[in-house]
C-alpha positions in Angstrom: 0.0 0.0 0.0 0.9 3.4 -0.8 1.7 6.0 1.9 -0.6 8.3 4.5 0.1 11.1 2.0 -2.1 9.6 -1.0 -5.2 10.5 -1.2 -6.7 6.8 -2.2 -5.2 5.6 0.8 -7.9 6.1 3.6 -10.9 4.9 1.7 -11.5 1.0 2.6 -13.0 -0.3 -0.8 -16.0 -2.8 -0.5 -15.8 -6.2 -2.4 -12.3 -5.2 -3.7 -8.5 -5.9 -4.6 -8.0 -2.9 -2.6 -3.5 -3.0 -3.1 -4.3 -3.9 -7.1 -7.0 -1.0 -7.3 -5.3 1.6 -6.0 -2.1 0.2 -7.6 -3.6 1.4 -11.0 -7.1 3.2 -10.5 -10.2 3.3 -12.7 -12.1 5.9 -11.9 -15.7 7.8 -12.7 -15.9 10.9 -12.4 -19.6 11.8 -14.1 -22.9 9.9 -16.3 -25.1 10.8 -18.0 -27.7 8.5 -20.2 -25.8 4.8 -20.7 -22.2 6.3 -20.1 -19.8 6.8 -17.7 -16.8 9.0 -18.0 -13.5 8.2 -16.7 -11.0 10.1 -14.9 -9.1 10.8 -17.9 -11.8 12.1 -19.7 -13.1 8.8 -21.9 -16.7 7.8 -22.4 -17.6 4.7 -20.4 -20.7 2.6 -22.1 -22.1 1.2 -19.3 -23.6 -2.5 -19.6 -23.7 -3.4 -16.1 -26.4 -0.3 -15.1 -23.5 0.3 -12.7 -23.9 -2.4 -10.1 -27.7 -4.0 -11.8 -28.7 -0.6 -10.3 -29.4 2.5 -12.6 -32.3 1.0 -14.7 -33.3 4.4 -16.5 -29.7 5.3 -17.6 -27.9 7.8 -15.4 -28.6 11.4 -14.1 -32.6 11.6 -15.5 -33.6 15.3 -15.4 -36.8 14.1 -13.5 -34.6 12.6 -10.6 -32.5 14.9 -10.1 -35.0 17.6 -9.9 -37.1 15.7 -7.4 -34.3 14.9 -5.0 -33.3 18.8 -5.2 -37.4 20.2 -4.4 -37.1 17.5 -1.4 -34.1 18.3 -0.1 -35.2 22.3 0.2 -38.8 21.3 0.7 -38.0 18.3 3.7 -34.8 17.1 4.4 -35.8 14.2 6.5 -38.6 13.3 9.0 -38.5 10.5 11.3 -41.0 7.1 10.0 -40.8 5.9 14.4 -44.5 6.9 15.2 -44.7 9.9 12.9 -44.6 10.2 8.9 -44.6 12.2 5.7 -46.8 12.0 2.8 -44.4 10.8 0.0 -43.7 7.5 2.0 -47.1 6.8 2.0 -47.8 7.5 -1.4 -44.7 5.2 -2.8 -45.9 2.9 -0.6 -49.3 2.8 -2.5 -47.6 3.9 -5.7 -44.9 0.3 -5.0 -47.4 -1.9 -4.1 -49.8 -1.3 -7.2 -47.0 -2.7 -8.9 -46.4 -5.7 -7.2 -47.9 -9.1 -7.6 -51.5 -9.3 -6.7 -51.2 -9.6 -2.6 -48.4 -8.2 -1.8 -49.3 -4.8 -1.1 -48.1 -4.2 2.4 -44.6 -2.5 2.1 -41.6 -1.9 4.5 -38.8 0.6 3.4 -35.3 0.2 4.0 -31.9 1.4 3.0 -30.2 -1.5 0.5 -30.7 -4.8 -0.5 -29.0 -5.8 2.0 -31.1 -4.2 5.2 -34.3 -5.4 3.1 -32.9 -9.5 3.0 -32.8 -9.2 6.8 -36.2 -7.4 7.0 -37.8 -10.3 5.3 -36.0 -12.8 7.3 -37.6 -11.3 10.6 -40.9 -10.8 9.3 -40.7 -14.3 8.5 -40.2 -15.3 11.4 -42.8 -12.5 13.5 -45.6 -14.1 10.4 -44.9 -17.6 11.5 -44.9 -17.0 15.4 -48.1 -14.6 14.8 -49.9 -17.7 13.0 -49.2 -19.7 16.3 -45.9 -21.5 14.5 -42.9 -20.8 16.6 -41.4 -23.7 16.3 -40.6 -22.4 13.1 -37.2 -20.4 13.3 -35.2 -22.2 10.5 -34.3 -20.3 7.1 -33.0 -21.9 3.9 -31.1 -20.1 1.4 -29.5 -22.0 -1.7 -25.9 -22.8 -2.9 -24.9 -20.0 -5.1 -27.4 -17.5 -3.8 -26.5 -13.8 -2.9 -28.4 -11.9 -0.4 -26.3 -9.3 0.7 -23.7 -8.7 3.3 -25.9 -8.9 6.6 -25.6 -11.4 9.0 -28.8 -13.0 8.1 -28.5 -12.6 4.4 -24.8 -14.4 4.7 -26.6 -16.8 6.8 -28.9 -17.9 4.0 -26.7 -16.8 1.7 -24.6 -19.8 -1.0 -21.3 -17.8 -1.4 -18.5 -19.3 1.0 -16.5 -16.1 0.5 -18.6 -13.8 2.1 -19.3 -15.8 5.5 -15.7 -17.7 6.0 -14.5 -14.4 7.8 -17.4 -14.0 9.7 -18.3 -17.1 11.8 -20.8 -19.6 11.3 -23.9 -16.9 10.9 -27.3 -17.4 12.1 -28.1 -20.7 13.5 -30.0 -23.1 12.0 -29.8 -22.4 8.6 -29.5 -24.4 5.5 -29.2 -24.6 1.7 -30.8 -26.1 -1.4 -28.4 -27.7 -3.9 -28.2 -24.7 -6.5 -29.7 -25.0 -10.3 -26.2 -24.5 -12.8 -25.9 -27.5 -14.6 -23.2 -26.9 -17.1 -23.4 -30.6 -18.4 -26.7 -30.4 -19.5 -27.8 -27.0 -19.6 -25.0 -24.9 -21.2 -26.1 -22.5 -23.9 -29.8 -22.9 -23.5 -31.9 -20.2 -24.6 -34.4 -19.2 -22.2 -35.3 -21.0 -19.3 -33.2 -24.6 -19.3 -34.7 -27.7 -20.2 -33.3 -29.9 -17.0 -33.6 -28.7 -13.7 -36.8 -28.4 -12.0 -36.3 -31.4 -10.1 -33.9 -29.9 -8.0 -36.9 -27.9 -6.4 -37.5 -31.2 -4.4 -34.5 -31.0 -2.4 -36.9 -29.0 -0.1 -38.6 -32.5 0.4 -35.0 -33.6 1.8 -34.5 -30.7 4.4 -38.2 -31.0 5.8 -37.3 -34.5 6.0 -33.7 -33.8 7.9 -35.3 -30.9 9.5 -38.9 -31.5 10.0 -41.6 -29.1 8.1 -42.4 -27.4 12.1 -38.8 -25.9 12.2 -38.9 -24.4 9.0 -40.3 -21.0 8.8 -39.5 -19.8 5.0 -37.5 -20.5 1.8 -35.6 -17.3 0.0 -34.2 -17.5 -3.3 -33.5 -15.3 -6.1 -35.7 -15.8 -9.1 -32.7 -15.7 -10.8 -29.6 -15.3 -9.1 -27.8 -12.6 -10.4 -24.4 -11.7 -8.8 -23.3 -15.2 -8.8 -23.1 -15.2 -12.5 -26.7 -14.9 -14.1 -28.2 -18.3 -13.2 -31.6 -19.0 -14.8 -34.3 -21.3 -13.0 -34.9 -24.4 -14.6 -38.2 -24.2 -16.3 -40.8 -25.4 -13.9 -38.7 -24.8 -10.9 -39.9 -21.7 -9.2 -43.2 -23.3 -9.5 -42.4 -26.6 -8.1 -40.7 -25.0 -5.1 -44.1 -22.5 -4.6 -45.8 -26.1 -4.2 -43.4 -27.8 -2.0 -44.0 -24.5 0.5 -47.5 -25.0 0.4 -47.6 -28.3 0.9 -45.5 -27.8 4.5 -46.7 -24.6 5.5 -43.2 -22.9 4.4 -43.4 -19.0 3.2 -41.6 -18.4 0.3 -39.6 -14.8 -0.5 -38.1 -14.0 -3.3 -35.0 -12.0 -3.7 -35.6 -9.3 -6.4 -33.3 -6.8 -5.8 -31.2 -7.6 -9.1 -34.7 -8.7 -11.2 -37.7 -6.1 -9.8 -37.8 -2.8 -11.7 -37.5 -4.1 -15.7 -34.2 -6.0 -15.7 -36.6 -9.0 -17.3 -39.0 -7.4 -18.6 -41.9 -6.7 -15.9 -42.1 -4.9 -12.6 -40.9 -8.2 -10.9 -39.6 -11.3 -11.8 -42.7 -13.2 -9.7 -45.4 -11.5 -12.4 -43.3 -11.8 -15.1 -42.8 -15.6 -14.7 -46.3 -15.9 -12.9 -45.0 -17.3 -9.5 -46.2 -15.2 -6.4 -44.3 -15.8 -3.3 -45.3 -14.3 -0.1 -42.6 -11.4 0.1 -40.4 -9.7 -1.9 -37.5 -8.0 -1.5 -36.4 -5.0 -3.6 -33.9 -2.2 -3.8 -31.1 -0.7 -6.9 -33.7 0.2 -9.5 -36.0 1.1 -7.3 -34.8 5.1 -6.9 -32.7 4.3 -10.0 -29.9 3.7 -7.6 -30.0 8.0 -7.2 -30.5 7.7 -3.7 -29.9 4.5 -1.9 -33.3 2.7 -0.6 -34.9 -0.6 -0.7 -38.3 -2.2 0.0 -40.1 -5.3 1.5 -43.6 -6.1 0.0 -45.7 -9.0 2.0 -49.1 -10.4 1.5 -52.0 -8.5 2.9 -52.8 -11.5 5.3 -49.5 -12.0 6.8 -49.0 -8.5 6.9 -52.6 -8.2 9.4 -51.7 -11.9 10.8 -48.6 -9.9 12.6 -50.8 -6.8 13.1 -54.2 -7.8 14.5 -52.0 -10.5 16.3 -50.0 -8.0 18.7 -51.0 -7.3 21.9 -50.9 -3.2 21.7 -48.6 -1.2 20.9 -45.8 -1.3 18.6 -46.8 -4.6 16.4 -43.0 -5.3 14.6 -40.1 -4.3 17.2 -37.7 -3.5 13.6 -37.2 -0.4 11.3 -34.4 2.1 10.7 -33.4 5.8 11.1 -34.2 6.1 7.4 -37.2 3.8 6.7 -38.9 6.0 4.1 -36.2 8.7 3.3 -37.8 12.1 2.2 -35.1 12.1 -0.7 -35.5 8.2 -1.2 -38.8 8.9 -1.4 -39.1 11.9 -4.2 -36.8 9.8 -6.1 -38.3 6.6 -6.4 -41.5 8.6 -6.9 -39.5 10.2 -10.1 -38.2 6.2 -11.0 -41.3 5.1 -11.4 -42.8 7.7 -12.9 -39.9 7.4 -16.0 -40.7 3.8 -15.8 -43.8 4.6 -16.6 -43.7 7.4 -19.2 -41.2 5.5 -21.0 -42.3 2.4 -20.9 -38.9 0.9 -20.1 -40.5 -2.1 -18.7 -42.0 -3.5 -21.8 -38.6 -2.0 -24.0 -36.8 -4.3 -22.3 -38.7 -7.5 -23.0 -39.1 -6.1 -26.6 -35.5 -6.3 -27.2 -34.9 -9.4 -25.1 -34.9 -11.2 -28.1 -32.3 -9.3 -29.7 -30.1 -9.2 -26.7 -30.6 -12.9 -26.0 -29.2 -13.2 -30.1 -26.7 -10.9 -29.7 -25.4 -12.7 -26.4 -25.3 -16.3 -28.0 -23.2 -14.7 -30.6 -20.4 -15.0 -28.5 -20.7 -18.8 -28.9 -17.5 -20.6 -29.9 -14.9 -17.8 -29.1 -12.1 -18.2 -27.2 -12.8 -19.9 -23.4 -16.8 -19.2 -24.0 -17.9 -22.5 -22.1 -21.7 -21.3 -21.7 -23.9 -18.4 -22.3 -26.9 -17.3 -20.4 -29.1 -14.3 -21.1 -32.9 -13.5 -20.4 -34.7 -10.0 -20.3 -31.7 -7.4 -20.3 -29.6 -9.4 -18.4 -26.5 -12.0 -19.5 -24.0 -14.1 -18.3 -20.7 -15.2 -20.1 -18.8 -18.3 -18.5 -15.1 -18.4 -18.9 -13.2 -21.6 -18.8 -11.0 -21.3 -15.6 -7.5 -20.4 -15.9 -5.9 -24.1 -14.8 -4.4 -23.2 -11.7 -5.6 -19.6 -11.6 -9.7 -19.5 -11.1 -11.2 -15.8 -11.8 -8.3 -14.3 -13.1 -9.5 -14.5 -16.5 -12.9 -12.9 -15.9 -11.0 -10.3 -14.3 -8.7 -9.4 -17.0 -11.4 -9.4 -19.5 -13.1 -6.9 -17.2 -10.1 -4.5 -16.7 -10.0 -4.9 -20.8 -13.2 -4.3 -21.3 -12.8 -1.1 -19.2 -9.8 0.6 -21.0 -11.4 -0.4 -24.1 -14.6 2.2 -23.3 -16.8 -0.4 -21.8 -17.9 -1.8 -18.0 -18.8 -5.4 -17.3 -18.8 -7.3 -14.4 -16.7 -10.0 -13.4 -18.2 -12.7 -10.8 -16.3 -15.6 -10.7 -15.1 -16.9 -13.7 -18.2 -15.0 -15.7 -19.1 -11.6 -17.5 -22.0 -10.3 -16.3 -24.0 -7.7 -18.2 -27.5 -5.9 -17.2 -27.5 -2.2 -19.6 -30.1 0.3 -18.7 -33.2 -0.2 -20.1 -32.4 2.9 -22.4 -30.0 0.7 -24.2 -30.2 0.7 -27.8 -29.8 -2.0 -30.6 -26.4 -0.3 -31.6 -24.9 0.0 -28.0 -25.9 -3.7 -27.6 -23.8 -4.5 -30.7 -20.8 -2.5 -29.4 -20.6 -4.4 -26.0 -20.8 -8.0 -27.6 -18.1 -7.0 -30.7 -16.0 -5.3 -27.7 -16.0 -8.6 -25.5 -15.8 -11.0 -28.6 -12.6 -9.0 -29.9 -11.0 -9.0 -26.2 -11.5 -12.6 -25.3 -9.3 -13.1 -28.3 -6.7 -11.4 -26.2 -7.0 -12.8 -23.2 -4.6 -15.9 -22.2 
């Protein structure tokens, strides 16, 4: 590491190489629309929505100008026993969106706070049904859900709990859904797959159904390289928690807000769990903020069931954000106007074509894509795991363009703005590169 007298030195970067970072920076220094720029003044084409995040491009007018009238107008106001009218009304406008049901809503800060959030109400919806046996959560293999304790509890990636202890206790994982050997380059949904749903049936029979109070997966799980459910699985696994009594959440922060093609991943693939979790595109990433949405019933199970008083001992200083607030208002309203929503399922297609272009170059071992949203696996580096991915992303970045590298694959989710062009420009950019790369 450099010395106390450089200016990078203080700033302890999350989820990076922090002595090869600041060994040679990449900055940003300003967006607008789908690009970055960099420090030294070149345009950036963003195809990663900067972390899944900025759905409507970057720096919208409309968003800018809303956070500005509610920072002069109300710069915050407390959501413990008091409230301000925008929360409620993105409350109301959220939960329109939502599947039908789940239109009770709880505000947080990130992805992260709104994992945990779900976890507890879990948990307060299971004892308020008379189920307190029920304190077990099950994650999956391969499944992100943030950097709390609870979401690396039910979380699938050893990397992020190894450090940390052995998390919450009691938790356990489904066997994750990449099958390289039968499923690589599938288009769509994969063919093979939904059996793996039934590994449920094994933990309720290791665990007994009475212990377990809910299931949470992503739809599609998104930071650990853009892993599609097997067709018929979400569904099979919505079963299997009825059958034992098990509430199901889904974690959309990554899918909700267009990324493929509908307000959430649940309606769009027509499987309704009993919360959601959301956050990134929901302000358009202009002012950090996520959301909870439950079903109506367990929202006034937990309710009517309290005593008096305060019914959910939870929340946080910044549940419902004035500035949050005015600009998710502002998100949704582009959303809307726009219709980014339904652009981005009408060019699924041709990013979907685009992305399986990239079949048969160099270490391309499997290609995923659905809505706006693609994964590229790399053939490990024999003795070196990652590394390749990561070159191809520092590549990709001096060459004008920023992916993400998880693992050993690319990872691309564009603004919905994106156009045919841009999409052609970030698949000739990666082709060209990988035949770079060692």
């Amino acid at each position: 590491m450099k010395g106390e007298n450089d200016p990078l030195a203080a700033f302890w970067m999350p989820f990076t190489a922090n002595r090869a970072f600041k060994a040679h920076p990449r900055q940003l220094v300003s967006a607008s629309g789908i690009y970055y720029q960099s420090a030294d003044g070149r345009p950036i084409l963003d195809g990663t929505s900067g972390l899944w995040c900025s759905n409507a491009g970057h720096c919208r007018r409309e968003i800018v100008e809303a956070i500005a009238r509610a920072a002069a107008a109300l710069d915050f106001a407390p959501t413990f026993q008091l409230g301000h009218p925008q929360a409620f009304e993105l409350a109301h406008r959220l939960a329109a969106l939502m599947p039908e049901g789940l239109d009770r809503i709880f505000f947080t800060n990130s992805g992260s706070e709104s994992v945990d959030t779900a976890l507890k109400i879990a948990l307060a919806i299971q004892r308020a049904r008379g189920q307190g046996t029920r304190t077990r959560l099950i994650g999956r293999e391969r499944g992100y859900h943030g950097v709390g304790f609870g979401g690396i509890s039910v979380g699938g990636i050893v990397s992020n709990r190894r450090t940390f202890g052995g998390g919450l206790p009691g938790t356990d994982h489904l066997r994750h859904t990449h099958d390289l050997a039968r499923n690589a380059f599938s288009r769509g949904f994969p063919q093979h797959g939904a059996e793996l749903a039934d590994d449920l049936e094994r933990l309720v029979g290791l665990h007994g159904a009475e212990t377990i109070a809910a299931v949470i997966v992503e739809p599609m799980a998104g930071s650990t390289g853009v892993l599609l459910p097997p067709a018929g699985y979400l569904e099979r696994l919505r079963k299997i928690c009825d059958r034992h009594g098990i509430l199901l959440i889904f974690d959309e922060v990554i899918t909700a807000f267009g990324r493929v093609g509908g307000a959430t991943a649940a309606d769009r693939w027509g499987v309704t769990p009993d919360v959601i979790t959301m956050a990134k595109g929901l302000t358009n990433a202009a002012v950090p903020m996520g959301a909870v949405a439950v079903k109506r019933e367990w929202h006034d199970a937990v309710i009517e069931g309290a005593p008096g008083g305060i019914e959910l001992f939870h929340g946080y200083t910044y549940s419902g954000h004035p500035l949050a607030c005015a600009a998710a208002l502002a998100a949704l309203d582009l959303y809307a106007r726009e219709g980014l929503f339904e652009r981005a399922d009408a060019l699924a297609r041709y990013w979907e074509d685009a992305a399986h272009g990239l079949k048969g170059r160099r270490h391309v071992i499997d290609i995923r894509a659905i809505g706006l949203v693609a994964g590229i696996e790399l053939e490990p580096r024999p003795g070196a795991p990652t590394a390749r991915a990561m070159e191809l992303f520092h590549a990709c970045f001096d060459k004008g363009l920023l992916v993400r590298a998880t693992g050993d694959i690319i990872a691309l989710s564009p603004p919905l703005i994106v156009e045919k062009g841009e999409i052609d420009t970030m698949f000739e950019t990666i082709g060209e590169l990988l035949e770079t790369i060692a």
